[in-house]
LOKEKE-794939 format. One record per residue (C-alpha): residue number from 1; x, y, z; residue in three letters. Coordinates in steps of 0.25 Angstrom, whole numbers, always signed. Example, Ala and Ser with C-alpha at 12.3 -4.5 7.8 and 13.67 -1.06 7.14 Angstrom:
BEGIN
<site><num>1</num><x>+49</x><y>-18</y><z>+31</z><residuo>ala</residuo></site>
<site><num>2</num><x>+55</x><y>-4</y><z>+29</z><residuo>ser</residuo></site>
***
This chain:
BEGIN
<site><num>1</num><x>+0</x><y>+0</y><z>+0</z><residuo>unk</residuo></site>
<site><num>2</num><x>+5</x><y>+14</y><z>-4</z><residuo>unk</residuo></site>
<site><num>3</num><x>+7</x><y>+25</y><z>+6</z><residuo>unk</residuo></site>
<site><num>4</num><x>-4</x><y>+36</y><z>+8</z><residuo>unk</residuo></site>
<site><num>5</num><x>+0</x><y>+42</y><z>+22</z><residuo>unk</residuo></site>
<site><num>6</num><x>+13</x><y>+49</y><z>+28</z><residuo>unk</residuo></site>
<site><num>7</num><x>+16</x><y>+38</y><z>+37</z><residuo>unk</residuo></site>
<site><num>8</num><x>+14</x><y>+26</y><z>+24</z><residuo>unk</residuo></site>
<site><num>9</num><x>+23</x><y>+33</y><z>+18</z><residuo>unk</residuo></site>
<site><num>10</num><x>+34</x><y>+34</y><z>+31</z><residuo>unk</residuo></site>
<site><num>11</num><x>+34</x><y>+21</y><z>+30</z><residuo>unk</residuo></site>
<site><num>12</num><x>+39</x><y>+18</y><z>+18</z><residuo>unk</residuo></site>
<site><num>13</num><x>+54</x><y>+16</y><z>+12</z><residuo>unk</residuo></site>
<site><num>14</num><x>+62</x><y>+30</y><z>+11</z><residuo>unk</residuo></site>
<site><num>15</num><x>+63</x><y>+31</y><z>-3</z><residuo>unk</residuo></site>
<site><num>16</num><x>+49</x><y>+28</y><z>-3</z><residuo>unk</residuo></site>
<site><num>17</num><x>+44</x><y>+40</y><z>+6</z><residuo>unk</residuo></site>
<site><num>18</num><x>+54</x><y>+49</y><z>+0</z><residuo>unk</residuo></site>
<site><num>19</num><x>+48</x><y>+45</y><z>-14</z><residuo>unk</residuo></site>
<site><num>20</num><x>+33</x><y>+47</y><z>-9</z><residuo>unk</residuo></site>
<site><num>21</num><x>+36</x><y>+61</y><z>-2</z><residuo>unk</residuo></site>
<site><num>22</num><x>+44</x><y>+66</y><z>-14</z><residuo>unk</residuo></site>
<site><num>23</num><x>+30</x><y>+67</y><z>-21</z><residuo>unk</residuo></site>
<site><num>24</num><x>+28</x><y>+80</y><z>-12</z><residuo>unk</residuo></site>
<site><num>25</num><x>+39</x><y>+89</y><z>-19</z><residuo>unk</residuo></site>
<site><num>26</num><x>+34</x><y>+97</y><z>-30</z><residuo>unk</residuo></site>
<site><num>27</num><x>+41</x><y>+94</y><z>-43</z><residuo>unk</residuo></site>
<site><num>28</num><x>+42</x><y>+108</y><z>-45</z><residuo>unk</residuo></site>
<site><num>29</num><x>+51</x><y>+110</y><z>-32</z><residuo>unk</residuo></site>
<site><num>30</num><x>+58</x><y>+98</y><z>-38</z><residuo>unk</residuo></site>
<site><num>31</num><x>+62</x><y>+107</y><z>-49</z><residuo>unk</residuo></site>
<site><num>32</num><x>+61</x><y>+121</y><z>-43</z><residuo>unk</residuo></site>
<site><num>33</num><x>+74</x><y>+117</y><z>-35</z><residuo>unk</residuo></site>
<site><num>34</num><x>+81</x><y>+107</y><z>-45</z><residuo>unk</residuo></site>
<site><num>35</num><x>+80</x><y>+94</y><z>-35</z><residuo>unk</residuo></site>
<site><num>36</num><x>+83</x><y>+81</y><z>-39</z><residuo>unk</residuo></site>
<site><num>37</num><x>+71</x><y>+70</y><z>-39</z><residuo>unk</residuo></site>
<site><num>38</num><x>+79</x><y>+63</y><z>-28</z><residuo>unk</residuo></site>
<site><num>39</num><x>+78</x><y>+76</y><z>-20</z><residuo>unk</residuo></site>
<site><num>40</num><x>+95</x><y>+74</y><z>-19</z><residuo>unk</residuo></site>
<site><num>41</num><x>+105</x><y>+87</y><z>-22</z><residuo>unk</residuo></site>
<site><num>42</num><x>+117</x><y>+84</y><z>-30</z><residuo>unk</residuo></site>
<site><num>43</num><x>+124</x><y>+78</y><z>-19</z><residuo>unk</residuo></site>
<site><num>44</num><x>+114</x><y>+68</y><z>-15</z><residuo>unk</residuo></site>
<site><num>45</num><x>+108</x><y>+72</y><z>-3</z><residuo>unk</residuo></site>
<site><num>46</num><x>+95</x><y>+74</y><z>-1</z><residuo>unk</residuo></site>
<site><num>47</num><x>+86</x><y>+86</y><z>-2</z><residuo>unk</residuo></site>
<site><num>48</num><x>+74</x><y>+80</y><z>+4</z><residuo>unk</residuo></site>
<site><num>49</num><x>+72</x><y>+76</y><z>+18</z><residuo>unk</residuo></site>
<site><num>50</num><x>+59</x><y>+68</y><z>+24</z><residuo>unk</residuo></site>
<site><num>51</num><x>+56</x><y>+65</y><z>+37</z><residuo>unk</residuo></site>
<site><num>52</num><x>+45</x><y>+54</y><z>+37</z><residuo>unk</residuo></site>
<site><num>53</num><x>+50</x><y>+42</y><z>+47</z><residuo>unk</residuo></site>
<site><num>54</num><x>+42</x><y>+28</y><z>+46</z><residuo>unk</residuo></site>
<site><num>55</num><x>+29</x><y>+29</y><z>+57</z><residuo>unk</residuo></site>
<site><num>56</num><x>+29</x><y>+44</y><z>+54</z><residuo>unk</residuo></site>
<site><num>57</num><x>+15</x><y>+50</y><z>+47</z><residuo>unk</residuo></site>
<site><num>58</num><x>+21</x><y>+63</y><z>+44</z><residuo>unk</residuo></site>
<site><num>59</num><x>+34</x><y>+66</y><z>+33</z><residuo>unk</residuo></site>
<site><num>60</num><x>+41</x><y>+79</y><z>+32</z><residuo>unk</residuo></site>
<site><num>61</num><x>+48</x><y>+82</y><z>+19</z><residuo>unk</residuo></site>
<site><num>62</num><x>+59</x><y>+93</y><z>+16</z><residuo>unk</residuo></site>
<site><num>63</num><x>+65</x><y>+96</y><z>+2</z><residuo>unk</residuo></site>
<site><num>64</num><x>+76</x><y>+104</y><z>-1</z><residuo>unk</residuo></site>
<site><num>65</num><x>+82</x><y>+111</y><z>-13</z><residuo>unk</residuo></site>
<site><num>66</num><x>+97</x><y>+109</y><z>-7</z><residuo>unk</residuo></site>
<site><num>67</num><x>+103</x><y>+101</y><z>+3</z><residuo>unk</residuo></site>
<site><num>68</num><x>+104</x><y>+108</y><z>+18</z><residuo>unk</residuo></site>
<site><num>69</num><x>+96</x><y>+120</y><z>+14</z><residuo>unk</residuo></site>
<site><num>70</num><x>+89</x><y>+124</y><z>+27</z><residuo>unk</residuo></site>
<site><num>71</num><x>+75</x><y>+123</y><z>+22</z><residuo>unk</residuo></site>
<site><num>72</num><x>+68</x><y>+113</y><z>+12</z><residuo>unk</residuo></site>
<site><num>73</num><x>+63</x><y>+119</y><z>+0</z><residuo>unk</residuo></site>
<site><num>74</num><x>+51</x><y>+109</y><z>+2</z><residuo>unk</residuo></site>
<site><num>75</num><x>+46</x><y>+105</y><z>+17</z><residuo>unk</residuo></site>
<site><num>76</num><x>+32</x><y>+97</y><z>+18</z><residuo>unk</residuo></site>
<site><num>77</num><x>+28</x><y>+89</y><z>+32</z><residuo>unk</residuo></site>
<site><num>78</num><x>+16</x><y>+81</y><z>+29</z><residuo>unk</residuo></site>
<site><num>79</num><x>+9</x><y>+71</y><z>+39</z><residuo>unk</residuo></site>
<site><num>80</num><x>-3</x><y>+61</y><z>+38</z><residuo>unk</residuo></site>
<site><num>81</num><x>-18</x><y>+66</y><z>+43</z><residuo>unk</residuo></site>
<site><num>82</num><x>-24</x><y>+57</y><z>+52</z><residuo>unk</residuo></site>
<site><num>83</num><x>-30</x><y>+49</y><z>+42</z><residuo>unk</residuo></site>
<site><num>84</num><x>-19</x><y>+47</y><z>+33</z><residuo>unk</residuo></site>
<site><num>85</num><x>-18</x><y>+59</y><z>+24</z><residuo>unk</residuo></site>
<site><num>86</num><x>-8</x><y>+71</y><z>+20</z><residuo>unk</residuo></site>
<site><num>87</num><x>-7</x><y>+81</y><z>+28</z><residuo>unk</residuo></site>
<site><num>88</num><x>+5</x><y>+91</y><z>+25</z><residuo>unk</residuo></site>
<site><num>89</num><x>+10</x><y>+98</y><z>+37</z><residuo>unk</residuo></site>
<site><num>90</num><x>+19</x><y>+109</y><z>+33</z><residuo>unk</residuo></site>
<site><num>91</num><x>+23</x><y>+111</y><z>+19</z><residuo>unk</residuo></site>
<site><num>92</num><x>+35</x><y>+122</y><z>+15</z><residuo>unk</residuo></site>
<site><num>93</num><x>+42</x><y>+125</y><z>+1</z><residuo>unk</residuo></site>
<site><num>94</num><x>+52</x><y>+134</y><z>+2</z><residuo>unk</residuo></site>
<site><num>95</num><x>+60</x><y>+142</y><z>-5</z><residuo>unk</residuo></site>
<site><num>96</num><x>+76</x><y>+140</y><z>-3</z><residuo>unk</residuo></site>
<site><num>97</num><x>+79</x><y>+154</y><z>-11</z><residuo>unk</residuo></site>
<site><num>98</num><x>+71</x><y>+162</y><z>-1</z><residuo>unk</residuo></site>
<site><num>99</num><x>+75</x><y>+169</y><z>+12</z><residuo>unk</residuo></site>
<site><num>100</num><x>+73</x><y>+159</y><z>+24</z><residuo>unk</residuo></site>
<site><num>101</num><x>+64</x><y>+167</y><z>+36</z><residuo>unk</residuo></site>
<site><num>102</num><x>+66</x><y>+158</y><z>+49</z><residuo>unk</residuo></site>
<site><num>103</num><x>+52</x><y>+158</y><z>+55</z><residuo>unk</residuo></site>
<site><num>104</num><x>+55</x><y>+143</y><z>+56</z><residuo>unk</residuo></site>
<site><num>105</num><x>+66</x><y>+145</y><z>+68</z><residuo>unk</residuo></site>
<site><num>106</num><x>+69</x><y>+153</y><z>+77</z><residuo>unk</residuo></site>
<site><num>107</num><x>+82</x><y>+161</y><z>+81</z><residuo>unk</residuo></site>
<site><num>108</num><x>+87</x><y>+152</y><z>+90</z><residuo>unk</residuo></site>
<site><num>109</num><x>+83</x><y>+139</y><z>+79</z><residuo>unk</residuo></site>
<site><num>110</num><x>+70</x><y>+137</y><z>+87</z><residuo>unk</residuo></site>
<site><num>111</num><x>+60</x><y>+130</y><z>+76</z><residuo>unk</residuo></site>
<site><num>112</num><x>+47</x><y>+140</y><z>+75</z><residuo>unk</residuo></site>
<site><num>113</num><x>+39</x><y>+129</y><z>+66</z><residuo>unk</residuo></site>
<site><num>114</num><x>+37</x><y>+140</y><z>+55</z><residuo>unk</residuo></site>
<site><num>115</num><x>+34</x><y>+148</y><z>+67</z><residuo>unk</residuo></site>
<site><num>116</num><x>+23</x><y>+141</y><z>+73</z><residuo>unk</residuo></site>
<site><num>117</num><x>+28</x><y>+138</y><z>+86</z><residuo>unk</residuo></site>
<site><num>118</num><x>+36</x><y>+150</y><z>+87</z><residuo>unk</residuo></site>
<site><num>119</num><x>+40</x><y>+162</y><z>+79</z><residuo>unk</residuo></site>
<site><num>120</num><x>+53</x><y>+168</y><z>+73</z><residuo>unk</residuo></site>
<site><num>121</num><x>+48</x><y>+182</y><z>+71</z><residuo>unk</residuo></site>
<site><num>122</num><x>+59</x><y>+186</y><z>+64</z><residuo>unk</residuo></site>
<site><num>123</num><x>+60</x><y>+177</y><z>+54</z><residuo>unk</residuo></site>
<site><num>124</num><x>+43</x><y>+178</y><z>+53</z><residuo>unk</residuo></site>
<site><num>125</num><x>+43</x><y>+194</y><z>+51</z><residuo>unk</residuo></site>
<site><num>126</num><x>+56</x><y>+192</y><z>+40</z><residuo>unk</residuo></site>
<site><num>127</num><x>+46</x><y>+181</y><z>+33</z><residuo>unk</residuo></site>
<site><num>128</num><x>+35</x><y>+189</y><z>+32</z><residuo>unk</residuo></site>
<site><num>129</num><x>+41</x><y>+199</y><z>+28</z><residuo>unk</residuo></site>
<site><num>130</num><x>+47</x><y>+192</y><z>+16</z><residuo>unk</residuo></site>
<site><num>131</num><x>+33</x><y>+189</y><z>+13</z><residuo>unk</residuo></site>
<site><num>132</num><x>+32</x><y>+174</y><z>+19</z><residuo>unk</residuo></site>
<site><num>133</num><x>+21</x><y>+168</y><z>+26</z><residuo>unk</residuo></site>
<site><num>134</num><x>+22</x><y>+162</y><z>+41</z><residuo>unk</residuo></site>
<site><num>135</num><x>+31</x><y>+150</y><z>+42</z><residuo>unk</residuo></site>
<site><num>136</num><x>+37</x><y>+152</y><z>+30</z><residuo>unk</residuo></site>
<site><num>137</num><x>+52</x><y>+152</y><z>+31</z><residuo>unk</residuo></site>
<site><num>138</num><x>+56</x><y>+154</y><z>+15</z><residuo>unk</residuo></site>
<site><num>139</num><x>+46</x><y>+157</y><z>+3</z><residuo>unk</residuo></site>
<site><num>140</num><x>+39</x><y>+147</y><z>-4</z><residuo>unk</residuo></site>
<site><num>141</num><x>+43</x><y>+141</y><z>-17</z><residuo>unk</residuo></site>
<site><num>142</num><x>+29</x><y>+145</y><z>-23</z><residuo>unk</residuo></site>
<site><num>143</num><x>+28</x><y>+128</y><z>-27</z><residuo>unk</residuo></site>
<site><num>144</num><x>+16</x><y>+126</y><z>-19</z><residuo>unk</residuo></site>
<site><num>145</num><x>+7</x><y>+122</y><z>-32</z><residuo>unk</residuo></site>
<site><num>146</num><x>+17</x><y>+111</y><z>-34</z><residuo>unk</residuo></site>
<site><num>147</num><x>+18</x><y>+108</y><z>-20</z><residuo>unk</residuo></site>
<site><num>148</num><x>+3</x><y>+106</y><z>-20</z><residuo>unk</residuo></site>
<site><num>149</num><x>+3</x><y>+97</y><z>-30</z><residuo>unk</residuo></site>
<site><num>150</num><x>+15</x><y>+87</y><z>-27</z><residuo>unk</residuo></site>
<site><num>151</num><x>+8</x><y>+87</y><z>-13</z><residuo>unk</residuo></site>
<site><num>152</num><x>-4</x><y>+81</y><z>-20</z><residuo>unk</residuo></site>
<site><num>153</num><x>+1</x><y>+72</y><z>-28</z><residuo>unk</residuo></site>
<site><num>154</num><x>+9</x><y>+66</y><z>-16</z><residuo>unk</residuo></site>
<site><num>155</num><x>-4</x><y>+67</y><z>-6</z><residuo>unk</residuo></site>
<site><num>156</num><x>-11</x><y>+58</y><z>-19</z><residuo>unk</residuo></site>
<site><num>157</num><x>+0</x><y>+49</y><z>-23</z><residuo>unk</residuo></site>
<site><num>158</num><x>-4</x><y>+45</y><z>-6</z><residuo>unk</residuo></site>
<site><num>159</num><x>-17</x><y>+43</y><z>-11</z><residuo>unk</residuo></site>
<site><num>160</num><x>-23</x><y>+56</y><z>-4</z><residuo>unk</residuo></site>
<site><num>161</num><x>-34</x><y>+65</y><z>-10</z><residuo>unk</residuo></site>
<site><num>162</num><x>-32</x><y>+76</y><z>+1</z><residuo>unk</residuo></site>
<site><num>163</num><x>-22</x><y>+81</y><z>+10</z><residuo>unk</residuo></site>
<site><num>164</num><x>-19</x><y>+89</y><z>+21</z><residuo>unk</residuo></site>
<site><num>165</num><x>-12</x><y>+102</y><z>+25</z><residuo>unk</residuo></site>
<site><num>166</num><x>-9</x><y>+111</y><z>+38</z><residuo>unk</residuo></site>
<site><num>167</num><x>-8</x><y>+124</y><z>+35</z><residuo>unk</residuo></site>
<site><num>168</num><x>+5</x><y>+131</y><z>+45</z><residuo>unk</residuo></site>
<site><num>169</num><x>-3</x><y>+145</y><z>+44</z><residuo>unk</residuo></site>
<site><num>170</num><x>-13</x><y>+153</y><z>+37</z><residuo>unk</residuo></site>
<site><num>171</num><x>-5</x><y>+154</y><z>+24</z><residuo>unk</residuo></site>
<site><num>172</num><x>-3</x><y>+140</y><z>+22</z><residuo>unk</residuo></site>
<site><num>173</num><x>-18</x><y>+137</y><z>+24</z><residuo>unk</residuo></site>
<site><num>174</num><x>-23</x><y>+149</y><z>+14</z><residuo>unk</residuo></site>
<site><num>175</num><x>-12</x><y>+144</y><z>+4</z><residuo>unk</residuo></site>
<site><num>176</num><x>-17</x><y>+130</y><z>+5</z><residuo>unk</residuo></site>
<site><num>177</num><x>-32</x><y>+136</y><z>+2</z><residuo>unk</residuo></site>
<site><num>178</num><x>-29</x><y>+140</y><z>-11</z><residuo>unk</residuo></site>
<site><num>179</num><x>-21</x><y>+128</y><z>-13</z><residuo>unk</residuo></site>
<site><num>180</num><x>-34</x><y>+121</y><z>-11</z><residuo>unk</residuo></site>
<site><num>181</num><x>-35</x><y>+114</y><z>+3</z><residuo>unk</residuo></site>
<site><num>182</num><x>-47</x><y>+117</y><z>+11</z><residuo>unk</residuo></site>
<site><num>183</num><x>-47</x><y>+116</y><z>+27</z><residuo>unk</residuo></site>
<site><num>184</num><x>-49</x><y>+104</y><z>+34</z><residuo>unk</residuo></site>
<site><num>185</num><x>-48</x><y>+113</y><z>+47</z><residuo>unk</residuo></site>
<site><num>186</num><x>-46</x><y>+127</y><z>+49</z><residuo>unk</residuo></site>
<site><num>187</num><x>-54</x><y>+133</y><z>+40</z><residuo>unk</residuo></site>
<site><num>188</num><x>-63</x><y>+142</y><z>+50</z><residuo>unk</residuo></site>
<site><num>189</num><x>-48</x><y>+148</y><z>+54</z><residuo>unk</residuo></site>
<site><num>190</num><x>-45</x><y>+151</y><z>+40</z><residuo>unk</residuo></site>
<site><num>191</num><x>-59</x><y>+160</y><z>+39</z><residuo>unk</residuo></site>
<site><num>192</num><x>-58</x><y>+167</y><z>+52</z><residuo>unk</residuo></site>
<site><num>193</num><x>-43</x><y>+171</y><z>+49</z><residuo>unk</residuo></site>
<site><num>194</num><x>-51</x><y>+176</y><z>+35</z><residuo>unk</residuo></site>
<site><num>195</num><x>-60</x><y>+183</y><z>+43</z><residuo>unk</residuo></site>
<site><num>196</num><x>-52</x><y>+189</y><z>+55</z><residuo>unk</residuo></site>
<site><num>197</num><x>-41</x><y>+196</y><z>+44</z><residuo>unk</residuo></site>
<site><num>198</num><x>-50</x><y>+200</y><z>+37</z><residuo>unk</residuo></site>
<site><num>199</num><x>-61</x><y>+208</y><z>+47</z><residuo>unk</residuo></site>
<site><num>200</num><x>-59</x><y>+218</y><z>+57</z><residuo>unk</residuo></site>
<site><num>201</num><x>-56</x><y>+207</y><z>+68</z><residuo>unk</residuo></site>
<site><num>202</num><x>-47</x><y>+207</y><z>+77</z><residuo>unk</residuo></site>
<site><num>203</num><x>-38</x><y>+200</y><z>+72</z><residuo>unk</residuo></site>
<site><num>204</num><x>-36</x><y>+210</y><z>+60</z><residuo>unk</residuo></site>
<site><num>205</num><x>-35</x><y>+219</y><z>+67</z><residuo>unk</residuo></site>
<site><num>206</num><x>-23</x><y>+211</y><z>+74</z><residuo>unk</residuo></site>
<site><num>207</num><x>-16</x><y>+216</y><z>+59</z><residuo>unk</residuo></site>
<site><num>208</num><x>-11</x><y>+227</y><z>+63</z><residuo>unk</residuo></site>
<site><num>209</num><x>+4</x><y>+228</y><z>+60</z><residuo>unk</residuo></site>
<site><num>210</num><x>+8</x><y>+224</y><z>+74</z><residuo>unk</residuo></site>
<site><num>211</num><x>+17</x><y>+215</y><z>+69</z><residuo>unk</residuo></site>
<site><num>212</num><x>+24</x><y>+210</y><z>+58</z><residuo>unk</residuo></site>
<site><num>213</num><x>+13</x><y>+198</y><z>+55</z><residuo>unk</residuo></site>
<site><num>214</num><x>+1</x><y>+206</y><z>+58</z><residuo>unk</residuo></site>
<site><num>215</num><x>+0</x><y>+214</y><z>+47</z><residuo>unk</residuo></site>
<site><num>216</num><x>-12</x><y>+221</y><z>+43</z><residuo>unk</residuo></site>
<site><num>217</num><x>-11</x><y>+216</y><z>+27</z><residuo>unk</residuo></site>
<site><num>218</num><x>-12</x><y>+202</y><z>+33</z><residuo>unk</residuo></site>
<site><num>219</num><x>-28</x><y>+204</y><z>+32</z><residuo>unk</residuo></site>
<site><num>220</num><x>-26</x><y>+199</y><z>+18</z><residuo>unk</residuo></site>
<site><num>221</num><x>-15</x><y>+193</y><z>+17</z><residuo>unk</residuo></site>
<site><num>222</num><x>-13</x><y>+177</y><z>+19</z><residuo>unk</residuo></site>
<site><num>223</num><x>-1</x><y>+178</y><z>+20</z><residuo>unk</residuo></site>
<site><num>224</num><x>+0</x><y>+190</y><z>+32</z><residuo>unk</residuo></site>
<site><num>225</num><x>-12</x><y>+184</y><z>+38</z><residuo>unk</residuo></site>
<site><num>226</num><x>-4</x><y>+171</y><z>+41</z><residuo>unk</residuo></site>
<site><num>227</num><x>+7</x><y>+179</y><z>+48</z><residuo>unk</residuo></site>
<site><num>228</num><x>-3</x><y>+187</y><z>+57</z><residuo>unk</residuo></site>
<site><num>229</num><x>-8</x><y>+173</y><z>+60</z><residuo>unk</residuo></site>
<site><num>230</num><x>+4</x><y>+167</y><z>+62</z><residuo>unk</residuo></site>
<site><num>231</num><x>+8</x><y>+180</y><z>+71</z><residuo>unk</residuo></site>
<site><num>232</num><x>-4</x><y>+175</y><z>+81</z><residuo>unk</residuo></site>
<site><num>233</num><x>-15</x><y>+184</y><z>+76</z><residuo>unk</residuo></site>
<site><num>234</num><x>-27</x><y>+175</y><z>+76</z><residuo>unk</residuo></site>
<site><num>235</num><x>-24</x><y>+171</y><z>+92</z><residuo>unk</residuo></site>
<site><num>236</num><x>-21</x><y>+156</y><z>+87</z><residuo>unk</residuo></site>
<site><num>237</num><x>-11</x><y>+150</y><z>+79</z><residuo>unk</residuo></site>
<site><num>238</num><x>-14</x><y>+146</y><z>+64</z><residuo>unk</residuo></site>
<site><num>239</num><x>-19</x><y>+130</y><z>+67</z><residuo>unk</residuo></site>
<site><num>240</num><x>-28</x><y>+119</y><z>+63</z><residuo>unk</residuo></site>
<site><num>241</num><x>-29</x><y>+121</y><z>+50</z><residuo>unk</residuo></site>
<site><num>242</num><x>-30</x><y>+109</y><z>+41</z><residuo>unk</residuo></site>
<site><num>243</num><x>-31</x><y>+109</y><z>+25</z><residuo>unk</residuo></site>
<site><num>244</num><x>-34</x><y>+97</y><z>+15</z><residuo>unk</residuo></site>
<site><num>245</num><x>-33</x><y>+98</y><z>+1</z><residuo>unk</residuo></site>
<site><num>246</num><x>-39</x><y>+87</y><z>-10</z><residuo>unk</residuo></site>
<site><num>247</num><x>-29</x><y>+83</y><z>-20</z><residuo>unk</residuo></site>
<site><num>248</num><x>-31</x><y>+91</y><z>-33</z><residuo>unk</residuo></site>
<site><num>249</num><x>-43</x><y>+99</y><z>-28</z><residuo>unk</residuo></site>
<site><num>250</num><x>-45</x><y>+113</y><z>-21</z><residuo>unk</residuo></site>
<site><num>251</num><x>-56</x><y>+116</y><z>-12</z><residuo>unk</residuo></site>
<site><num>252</num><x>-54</x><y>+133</y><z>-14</z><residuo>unk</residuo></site>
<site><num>253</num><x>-54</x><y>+137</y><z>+1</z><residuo>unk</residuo></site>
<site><num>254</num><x>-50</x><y>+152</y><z>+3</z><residuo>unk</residuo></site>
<site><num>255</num><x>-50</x><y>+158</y><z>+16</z><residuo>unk</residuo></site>
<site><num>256</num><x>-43</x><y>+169</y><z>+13</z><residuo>unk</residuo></site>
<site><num>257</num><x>-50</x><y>+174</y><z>+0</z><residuo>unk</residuo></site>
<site><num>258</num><x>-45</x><y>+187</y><z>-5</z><residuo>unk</residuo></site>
<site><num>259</num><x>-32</x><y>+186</y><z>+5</z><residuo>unk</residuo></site>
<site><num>260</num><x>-20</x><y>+190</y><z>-3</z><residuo>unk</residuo></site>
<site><num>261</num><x>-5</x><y>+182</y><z>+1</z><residuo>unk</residuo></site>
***
């Protein structure tokens, strides 16, 4: 019987996993970056790392466009749902070429968890005003399209029709809209955040310039918005939201409609 979960798959020969998790790069990175087919440099060593011991139900995959660069150019930590399916727990491309910001760490090398547990101000006010979003520690590589797409065909090559995502912060969750998931859970967050930015409530009228993430342009924009909420805004921090997407379909959520980036 062929794999269909995480932890089948943990289970099997290396060569094998590595050969079934390969199928969630993008063939567009691939050649965006010039990397062999045996994700190797010209030296022999490796460029792709996995960590997805036997008994585990969870893999994390890092890709990197050069041997000891600090940061993969592709990072992806995907786990089973309780009955079985793909659920994707993080999912970063990064570009190489562009200016690191360490909201990741803190001075003293302290991780933040992209600034979840705790905050490198610093680095966060540098990163927004470099134009990044919350927990973004480089630009993207614009290849989410082809992401998208690779992901699919590895998510139905398991012999799933759906999947699963975790949006990290507001942005994430509005980008995934237009990129066609619907919630499974948060939904009612996602329209009062619509609402509250864009009334006269108290929580708009928290916009007021008093601190770098708490500007008041963030009324309509997504990506503002996300800072002021990563800042502490709403009272509560960005949680519990889940998303599902069908393979090949879109359902048209927006809860952001008329929002600019």
């Amino acid at each position: 019987m062929s794999a269909s979960t995480i932890g089948q798959i943990n289970l099997l020969p290396e060569h094998e996993k590595r050969e079934i998790y390969r199928r969630i790069i993008p063939t567009e990175l691939m050649e965006h970056f010039n990397l062999s087919p045996y994700f190797t440099d010209i030296q022999g060593r490796s460029l792709l790392e996995l960590k997805c011991k036997p008994g585990s139900t969870s893999v994390e995959l890092s890709l990197f466009h050069e041997y000891g660069f600090q940061d993969p150019v592709l990072y992806g930590h995907l786990t089973d749902t309780m009955n079985g399916q793909i659920h994707i727990l993080l999912y970063i491309l990064n570009d190489p070429a562009s200016p690191r910001f360490d909201v990741d760490v803190m001075p003293d090398g302290e991780m933040t968890r992209f600034g979840t547990f705790r905050r490198n101000l610093e680095a966060e006010r540098n990163a927004l005003q470099f134009g990044l979003a919350p927990g973004q520690i480089r630009s993207g590589l614009g290849l989410l399209t082809s992401a998208t797409n690779a992901f699919e065909h590895f998510v139905e090559s398991l012999g799933h029709d759906i999947y699963f995502v975790e949006p990290l912060y507001y942005h994430n969750a509005i980008i995934f809209e237009r990129y066609g998931f619907a919630y499974q859970v948060g939904k009612k967050l996602m329209e009062r955040i619509q609402a509250e930015f864009t009334s006269e409530s108290e929580i708009s009228k928290m916009l007021d310039g008093s601190s770098d993430f708490r500007q008041p342009e963030a009324r309509e924009s997504i990506r503002l918005r996300s800072w002021a909420i990563h800042d502490g805004i709403l009272g509560e921090p960005f949680t519990n939201v889940t998303m599902y997407k069908h393979v090949g379909k879109a359902t048209g959520t927006n809860t952001a409609l008329g929002m600019h980036w």
